[in-house]
MARPA-424785 format. One record per residue (C-alpha): x, y, z; residue number from 1. Coordinates in pm, 1 decimal, always signed. Layout:
REM MARPA-424785
ATOM       east      north         up   seq
ATOM          X          Y          Z   NUM
...
This chain:
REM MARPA-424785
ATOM       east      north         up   seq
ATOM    -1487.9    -2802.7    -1456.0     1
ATOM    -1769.2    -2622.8    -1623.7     2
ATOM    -1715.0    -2314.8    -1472.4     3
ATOM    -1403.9    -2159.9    -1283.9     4
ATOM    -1396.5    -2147.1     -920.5     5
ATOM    -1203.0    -1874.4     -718.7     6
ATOM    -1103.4    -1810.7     -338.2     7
ATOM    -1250.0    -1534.0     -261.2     8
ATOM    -1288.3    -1484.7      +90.7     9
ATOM    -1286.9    -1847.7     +248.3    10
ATOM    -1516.6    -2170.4     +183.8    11
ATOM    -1737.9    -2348.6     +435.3    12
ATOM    -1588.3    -2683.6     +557.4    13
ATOM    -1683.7    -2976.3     +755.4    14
ATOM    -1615.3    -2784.4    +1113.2    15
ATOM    -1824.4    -2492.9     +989.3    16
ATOM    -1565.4    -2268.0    +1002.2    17
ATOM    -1515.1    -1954.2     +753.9    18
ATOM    -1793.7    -1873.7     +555.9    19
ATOM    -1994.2    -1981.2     +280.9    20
ATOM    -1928.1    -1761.3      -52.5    21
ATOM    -2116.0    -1721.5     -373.8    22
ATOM    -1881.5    -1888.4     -521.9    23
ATOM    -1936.0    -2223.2     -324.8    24
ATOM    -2308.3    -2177.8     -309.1    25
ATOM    -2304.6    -2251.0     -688.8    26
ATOM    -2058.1    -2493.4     -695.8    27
ATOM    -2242.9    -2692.2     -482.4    28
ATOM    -2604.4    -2617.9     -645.5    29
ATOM    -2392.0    -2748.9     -929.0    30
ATOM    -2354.0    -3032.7     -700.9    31
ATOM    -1928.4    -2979.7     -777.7    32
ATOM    -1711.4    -3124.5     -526.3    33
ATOM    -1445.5    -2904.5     -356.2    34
ATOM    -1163.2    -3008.0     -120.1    35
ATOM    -1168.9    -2658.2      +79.3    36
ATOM     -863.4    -2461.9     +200.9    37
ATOM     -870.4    -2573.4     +555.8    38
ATOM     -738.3    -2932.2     +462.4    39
ATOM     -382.3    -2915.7     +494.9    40
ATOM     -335.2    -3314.5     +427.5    41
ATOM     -175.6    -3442.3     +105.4    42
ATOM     -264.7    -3778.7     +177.0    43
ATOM     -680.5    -3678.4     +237.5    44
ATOM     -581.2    -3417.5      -54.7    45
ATOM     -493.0    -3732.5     -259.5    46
ATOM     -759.3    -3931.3     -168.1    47
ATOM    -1042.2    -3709.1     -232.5    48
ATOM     -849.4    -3619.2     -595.6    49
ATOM     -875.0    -3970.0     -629.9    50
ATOM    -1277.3    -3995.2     -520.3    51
ATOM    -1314.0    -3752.3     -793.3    52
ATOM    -1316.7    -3371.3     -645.9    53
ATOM    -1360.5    -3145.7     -898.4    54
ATOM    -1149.5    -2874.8     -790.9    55
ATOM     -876.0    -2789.0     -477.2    56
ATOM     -913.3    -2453.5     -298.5    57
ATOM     -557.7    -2424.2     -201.8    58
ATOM     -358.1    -2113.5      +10.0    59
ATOM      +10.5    -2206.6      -47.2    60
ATOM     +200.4    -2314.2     -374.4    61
ATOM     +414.8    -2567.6     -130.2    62
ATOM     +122.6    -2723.2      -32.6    63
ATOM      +24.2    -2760.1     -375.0    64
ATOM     +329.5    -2918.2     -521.0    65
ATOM     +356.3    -3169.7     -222.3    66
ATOM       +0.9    -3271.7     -308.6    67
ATOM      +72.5    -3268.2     -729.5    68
ATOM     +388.0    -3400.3     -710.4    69
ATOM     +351.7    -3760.3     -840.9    70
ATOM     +171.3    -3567.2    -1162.0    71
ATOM     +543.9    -3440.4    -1263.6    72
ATOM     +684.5    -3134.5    -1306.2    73
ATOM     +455.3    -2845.7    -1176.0    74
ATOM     +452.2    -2670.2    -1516.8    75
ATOM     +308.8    -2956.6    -1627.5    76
ATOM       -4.1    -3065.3    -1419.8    77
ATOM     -269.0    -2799.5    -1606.2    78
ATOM     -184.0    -3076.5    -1892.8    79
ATOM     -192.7    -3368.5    -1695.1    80
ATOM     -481.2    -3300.8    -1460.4    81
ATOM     -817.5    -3336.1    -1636.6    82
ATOM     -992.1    -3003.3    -1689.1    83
ATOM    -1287.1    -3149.8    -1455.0    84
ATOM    -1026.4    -3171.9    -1157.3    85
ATOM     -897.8    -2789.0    -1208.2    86
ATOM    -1011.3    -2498.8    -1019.2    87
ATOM     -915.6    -2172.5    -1130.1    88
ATOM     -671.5    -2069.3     -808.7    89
ATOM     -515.7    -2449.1     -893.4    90
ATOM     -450.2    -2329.2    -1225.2    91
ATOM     -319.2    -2018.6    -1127.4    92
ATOM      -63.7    -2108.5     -895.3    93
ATOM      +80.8    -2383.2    -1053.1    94
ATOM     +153.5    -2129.3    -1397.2    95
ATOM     +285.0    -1888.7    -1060.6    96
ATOM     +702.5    -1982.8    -1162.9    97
ATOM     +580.8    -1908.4    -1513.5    98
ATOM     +496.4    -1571.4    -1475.8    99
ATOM     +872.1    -1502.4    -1404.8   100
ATOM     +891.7    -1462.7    -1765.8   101
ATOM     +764.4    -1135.0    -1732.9   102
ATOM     +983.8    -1050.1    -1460.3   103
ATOM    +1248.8    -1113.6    -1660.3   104
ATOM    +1142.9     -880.4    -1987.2   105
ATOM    +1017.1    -1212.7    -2164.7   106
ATOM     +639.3    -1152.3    -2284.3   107
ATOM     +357.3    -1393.3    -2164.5   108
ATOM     +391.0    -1680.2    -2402.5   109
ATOM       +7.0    -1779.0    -2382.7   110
ATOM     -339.7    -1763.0    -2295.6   111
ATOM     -362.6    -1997.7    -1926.7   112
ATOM      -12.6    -1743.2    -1834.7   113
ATOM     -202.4    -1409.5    -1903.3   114
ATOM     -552.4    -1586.7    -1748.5   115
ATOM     -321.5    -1680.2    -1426.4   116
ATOM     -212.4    -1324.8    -1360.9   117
ATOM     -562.6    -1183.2    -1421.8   118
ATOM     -657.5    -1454.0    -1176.8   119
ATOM     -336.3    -1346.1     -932.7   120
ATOM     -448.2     -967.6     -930.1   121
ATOM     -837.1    -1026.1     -890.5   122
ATOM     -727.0    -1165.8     -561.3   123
ATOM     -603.7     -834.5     -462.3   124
ATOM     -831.9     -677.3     -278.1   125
ATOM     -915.1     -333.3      -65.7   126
ATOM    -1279.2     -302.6      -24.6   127
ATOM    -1519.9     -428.8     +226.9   128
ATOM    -1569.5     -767.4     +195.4   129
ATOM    -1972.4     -757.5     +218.5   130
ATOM    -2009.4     -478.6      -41.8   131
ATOM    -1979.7     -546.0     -482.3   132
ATOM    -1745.4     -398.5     -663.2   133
ATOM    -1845.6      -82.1     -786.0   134
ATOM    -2127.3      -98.1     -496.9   135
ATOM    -2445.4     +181.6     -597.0   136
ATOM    -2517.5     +526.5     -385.0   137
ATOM    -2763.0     +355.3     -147.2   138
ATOM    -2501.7      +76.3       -7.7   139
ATOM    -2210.6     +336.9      +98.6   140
ATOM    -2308.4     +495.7     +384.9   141
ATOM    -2151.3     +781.8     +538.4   142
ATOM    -1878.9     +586.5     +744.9   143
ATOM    -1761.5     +348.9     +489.3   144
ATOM    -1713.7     +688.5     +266.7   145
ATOM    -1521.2     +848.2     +579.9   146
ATOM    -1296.4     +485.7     +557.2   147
ATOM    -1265.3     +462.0     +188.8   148
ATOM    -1147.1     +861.6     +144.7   149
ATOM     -911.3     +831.6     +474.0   150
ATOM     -521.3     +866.3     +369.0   151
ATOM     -392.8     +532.7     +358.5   152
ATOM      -46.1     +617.9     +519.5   153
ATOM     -276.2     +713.4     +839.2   154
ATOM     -245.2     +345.2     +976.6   155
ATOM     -221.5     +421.5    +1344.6   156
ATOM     -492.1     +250.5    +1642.5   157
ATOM     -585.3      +43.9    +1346.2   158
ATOM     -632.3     -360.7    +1436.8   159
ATOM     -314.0     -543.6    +1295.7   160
ATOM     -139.7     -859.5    +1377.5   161
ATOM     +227.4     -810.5    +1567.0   162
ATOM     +535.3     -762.6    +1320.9   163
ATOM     +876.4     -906.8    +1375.2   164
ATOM    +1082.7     -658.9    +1395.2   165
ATOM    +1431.4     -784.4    +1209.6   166
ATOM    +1710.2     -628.2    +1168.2   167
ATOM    +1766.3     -626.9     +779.6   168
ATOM    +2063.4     -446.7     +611.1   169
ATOM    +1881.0     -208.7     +314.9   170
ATOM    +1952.2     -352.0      -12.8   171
ATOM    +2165.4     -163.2     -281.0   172
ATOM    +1860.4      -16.6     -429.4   173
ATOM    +1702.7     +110.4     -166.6   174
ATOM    +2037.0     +317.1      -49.0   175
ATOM    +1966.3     +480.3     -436.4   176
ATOM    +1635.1     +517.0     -381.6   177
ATOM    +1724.2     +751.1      -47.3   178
ATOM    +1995.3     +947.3     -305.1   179
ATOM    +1750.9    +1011.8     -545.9   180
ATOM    +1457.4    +1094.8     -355.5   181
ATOM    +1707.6    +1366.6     -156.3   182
ATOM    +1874.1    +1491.1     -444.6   183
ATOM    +1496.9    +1579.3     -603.9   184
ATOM    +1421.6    +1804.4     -310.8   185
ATOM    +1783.9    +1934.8     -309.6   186
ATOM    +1702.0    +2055.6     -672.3   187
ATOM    +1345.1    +2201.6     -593.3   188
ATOM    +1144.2    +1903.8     -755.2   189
ATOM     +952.2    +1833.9     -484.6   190
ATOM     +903.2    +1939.3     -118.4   191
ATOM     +923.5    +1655.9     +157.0   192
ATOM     +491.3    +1700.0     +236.2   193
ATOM     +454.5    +1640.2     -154.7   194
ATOM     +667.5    +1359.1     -181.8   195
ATOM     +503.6    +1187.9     +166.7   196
ATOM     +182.5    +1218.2      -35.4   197
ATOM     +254.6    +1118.9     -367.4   198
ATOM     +466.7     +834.0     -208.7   199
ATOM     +231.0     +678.3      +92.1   200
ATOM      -96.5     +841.9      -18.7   201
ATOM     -135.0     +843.0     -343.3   202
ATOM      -24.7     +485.0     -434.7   203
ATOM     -345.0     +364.4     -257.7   204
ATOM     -425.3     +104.8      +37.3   205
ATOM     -314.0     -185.5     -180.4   206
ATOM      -16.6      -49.1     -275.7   207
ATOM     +113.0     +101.6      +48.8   208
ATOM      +27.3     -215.5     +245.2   209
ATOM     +188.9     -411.6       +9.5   210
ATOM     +503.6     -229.2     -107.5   211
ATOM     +864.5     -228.9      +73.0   212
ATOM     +856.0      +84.4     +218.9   213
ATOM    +1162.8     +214.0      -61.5   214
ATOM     +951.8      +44.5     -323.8   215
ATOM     +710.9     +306.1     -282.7   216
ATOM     +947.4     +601.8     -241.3   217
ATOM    +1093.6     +445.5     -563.4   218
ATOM     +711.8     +441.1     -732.2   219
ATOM     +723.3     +827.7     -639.6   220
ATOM    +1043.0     +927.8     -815.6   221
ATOM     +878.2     +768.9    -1125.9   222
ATOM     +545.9     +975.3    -1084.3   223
ATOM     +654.9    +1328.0    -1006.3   224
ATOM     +894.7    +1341.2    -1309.1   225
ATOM     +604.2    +1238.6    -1525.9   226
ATOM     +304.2    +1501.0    -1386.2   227
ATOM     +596.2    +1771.8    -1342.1   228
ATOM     +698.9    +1695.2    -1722.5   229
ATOM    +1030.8    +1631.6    -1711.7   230
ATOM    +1029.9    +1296.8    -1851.0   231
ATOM     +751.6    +1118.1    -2077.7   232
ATOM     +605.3     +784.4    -1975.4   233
ATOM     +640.6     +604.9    -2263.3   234
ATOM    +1033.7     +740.5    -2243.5   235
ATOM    +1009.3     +571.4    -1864.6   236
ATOM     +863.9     +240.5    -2023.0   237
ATOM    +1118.9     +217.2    -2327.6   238
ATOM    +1421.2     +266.4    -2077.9   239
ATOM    +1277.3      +12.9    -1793.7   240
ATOM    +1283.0     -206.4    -2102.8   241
ATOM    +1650.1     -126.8    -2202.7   242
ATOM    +1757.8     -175.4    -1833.3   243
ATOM    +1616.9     -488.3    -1792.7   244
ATOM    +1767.1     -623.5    -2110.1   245
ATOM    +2059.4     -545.8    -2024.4   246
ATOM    +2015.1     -706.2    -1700.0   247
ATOM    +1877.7     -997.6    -1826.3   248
ATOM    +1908.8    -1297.7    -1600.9   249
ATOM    +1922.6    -1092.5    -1264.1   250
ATOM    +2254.2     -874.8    -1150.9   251
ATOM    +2439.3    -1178.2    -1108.1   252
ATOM    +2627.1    -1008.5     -864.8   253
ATOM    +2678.7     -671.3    -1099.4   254
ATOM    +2626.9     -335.1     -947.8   255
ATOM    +2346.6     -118.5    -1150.5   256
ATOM    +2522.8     +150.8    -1361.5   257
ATOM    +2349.8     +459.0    -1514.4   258
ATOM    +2382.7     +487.1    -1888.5   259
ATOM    +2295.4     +793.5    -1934.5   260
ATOM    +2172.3     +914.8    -2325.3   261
ATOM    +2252.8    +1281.2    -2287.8   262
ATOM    +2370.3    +1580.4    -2069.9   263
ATOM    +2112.9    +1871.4    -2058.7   264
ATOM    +2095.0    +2191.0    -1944.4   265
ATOM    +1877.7    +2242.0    -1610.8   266
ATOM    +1900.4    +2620.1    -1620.0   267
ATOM    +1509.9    +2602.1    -1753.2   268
ATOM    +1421.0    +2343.5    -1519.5   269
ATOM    +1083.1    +2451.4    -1328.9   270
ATOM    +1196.5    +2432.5     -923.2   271
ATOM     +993.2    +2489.7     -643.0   272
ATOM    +1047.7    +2871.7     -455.3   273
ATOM    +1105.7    +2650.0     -141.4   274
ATOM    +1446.9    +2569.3     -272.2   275
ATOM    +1528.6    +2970.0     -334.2   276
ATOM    +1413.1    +3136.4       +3.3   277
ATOM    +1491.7    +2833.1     +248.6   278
ATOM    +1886.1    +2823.9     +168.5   279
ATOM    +2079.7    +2890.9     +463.4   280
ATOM    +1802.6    +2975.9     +696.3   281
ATOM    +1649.4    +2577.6     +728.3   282
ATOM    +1258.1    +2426.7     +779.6   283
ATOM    +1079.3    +2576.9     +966.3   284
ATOM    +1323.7    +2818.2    +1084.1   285
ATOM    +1234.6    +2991.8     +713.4   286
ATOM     +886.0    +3094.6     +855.8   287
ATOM     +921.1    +3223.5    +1161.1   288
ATOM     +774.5    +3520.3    +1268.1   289
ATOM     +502.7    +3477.0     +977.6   290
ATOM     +214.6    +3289.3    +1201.4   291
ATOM     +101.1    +3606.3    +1455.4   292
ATOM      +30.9    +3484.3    +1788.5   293
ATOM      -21.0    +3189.8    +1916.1   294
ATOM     -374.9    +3073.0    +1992.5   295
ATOM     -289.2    +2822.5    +2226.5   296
ATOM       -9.7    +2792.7    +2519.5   297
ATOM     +134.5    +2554.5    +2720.5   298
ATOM     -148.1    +2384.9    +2934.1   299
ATOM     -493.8    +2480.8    +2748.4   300
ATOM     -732.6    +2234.8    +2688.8   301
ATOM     -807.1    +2127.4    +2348.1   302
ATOM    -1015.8    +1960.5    +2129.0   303
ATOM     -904.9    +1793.8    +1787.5   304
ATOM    -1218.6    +1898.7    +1525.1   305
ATOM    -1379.7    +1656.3    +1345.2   306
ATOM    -1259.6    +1837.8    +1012.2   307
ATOM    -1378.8    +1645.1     +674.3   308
ATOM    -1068.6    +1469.1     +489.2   309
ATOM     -999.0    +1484.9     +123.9   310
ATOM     -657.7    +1329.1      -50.7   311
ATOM     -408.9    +1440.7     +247.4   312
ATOM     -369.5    +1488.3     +617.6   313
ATOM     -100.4    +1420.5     +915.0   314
ATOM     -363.1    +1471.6    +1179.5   315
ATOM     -411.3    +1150.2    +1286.3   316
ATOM     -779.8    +1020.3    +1297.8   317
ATOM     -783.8     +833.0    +1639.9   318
ATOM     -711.1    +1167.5    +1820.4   319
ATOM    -1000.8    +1337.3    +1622.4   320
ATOM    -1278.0    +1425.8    +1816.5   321
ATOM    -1023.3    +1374.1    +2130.3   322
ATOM     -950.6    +1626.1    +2446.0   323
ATOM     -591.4    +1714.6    +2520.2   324
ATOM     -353.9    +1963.0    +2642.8   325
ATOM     -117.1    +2186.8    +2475.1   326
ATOM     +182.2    +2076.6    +2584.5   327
ATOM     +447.6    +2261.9    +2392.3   328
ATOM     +432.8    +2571.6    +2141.9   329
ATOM     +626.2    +2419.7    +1847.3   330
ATOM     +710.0    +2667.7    +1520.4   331
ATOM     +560.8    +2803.5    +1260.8   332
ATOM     +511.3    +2639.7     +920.0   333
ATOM     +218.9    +2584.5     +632.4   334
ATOM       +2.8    +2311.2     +744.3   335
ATOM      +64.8    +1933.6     +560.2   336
ATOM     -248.4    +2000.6     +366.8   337
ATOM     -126.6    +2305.1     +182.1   338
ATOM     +212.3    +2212.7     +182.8   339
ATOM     +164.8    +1912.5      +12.0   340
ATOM      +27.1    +2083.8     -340.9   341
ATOM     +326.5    +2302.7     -330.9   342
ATOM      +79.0    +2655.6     -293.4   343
ATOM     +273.0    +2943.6     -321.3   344
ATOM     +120.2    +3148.5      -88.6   345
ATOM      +19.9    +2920.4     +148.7   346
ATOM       +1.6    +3066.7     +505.1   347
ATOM     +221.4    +2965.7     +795.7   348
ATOM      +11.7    +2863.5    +1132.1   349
ATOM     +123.3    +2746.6    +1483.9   350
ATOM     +192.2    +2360.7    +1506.6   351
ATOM     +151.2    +2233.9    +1856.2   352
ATOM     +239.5    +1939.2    +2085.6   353
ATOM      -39.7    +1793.9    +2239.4   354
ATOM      -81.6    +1506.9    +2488.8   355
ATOM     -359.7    +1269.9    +2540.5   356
ATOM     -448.2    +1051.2    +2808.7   357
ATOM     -443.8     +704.0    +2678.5   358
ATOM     -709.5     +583.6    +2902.0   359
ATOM     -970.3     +862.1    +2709.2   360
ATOM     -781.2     +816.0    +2368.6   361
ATOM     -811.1     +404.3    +2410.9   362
ATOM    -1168.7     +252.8    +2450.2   363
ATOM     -972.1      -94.1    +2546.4   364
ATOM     -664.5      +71.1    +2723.1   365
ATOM     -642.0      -54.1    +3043.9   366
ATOM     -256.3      +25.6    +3143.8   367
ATOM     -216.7     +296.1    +3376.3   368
ATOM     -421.9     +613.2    +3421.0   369
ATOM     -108.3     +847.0    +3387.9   370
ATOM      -17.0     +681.1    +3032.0   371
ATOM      +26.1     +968.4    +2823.9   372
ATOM      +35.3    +1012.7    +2397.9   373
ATOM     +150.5    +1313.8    +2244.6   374
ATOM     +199.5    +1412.8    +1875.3   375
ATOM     +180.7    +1731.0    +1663.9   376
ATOM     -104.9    +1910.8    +1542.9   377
ATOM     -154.7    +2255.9    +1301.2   378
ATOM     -365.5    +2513.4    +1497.2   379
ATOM     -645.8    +2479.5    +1246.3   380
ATOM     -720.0    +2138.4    +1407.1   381
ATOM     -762.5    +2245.6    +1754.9   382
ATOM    -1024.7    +2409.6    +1922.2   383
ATOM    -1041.2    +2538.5    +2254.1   384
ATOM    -1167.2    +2271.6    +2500.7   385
């Protein structure tokens, strides 16, 4: 087809369902004919192919092999399929077994393979749907700039669809993953606020929404030893190369085994104080005493401020904003924001429990009026109520 066609968002069909995107507005001014994604039919599929559509806006790669099957094997319809009759998410998912080359440590072997995953990561998305990439000053306003700068690991009261909870045993890796993140705050890389951030904030929306939860922590091993300097990334990059070599074909049933080049000394190794002055007293335990008085006690009224957010938070935002009620005194300890950047002096402050009514805290809660929330909040959050 003279020019490629993607899935954006969804396409307009018969029904009237979904809506209509640029992309189908000039297909059709181009008078191009589309069988859209809502057909799930390989016989209509087949007709229509048959009646001369020009492209198929497909969802699954199943449904796309039952419908391209009689063409032979999948690798081979982009040959076999006149270009007229190929949209550009066709083309990309039937190259999508191909790109397991790179999985593997084999390079891309051509043009349509490296177009494909172009194609496959366009289609990742985290921006507002009605808005262009890259949108100018005068289409942000100030809420979408509250949304786009909130902490992504701050999920909670947002809409989602149920999960299934199963019970899955964690995989090999992710048991190493655990050591190894552990071991780094053991040794004064990292405290446990910085490596929440670098590993559920910092990734980005994309990223934590679409990572196993261990494939993130994993993500943040890689980047702290890089900004901290104790490893290059093109040294990273050469050995993920020499590991997957020598893995070639999968682990077959082999256990991964370090291979390490060298022994060092980590006398000179740059550690956090944390590691020095909290041995053998614990966290928080380490800062009690250091906080004053509490503002707060047990049974004031509060109110969460409204505080602007940059990078990092653990105060949630749907109790921003919210009245509560102290309901315990907790301990002392720097707040998630300073922690998190490793400041020196950073100054303990009270961290309190406080509960919520979730009648006042829900606009569509309508269980009982004694429903209560309650989670934990620095005293530079709270104002008297």
């Amino acid at each position: 087809m003279s020019e490629c066609l993607s899935e954006s968002r969804t396409l307009r069909d018969d029904s009237g369902r979904g809506e209509t995107t640029e992309e189908s507005l000039r297909a059709f001014a181009k008078a191009l004919a589309l069988i859209p994604w809502t057909i799930n039919d390989a016989a209509i599929m087949h007709a229509q192919v048959d009646a001369g559509a020009d492209g198929i806006i497909i969802d699954y790669p199943s449904r796309l092999r039952s419908v391209t099957a009689e063409w032979g094997p999948i690798s081979s319809v982009p040959q076999q399929i006149p270009r007229s009759r190929l949209s550009r998410r066709l083309t990309a998912l039937t190259y999508g077994h191909q790109r397991n080359r790179a999985a593997e440590g084999r390079p891309m072997s051509s043009a349509a393979e490296r177009a494909a995953q172009l194609d496959l990561v366009a289609r990742l998305k985290s921006a507002y749907p009605e808005l262009p990439d890259a949108p100018t000053p005068d289409l942000v306003d100030h809420d979408r700039f509250v949304a786009y700068m909130k902490p992504v690991h701050d999920v909670g009261g947002e809409p989602d669809a149920p999960m299934k909870y199963e019970n899955k045993d964690y995989e090999y890796w992710e048991h190493m993953t655990y050591v190894i993140c552990e071991v780094l705050a053991w040794r004064g890389i990292w405290l446990s606020e910085e490596r929440r951030r670098i590993g559920n904030v910092d990734v980005g929306r994309a990223v934590y929404l679409g990572f196993p939860y261990y494939g993130r922590w994993l993500l943040s091993v890689a980047r702290v030893l890089i900004e901290k300097h104790h490893i290059g990334l093109t040294e990273l990059s050469e050995r993920m190369a020499e590991v997957k070599e020598r893995y070639a074909g999968g682990l077959e049933g082999k256990t991964l085994r370090a291979r390490p080049k060298g022994e060092g000394d980590g006398a000179a190794v740059r550690r956090n104080s944390h590691i020095v002055h909290a041995v053998g007293k614990g966290d928080p335990q380490v800062y009690a005493g250091m906080a004053g008085e509490p503002k707060f006690k047990v049974g004031d009224p509060v109110v969460v401020r409204e505080l602007p957010v940059l990078f990092y938070t653990r105060t949630p935002e749907y109790v921003r904003g919210a009245n509560g009620v102290i309901d315990a005194v907790a301990y002392e300890s720097p707040a998630a924001e300073d922690e998190t950047w490793d400041i020196p002096d950073a100054k303990p402050e009270w961290f309190y429990v406080v509960r919520f009514r979730m009648s006042e805290l829900w606009n569509d809660f309508n269980g009982p009026a004694s429903d209560s929330l309650r989670t934990e909040i620095p005293e530079r959050w709270l104002q008297a109520g």
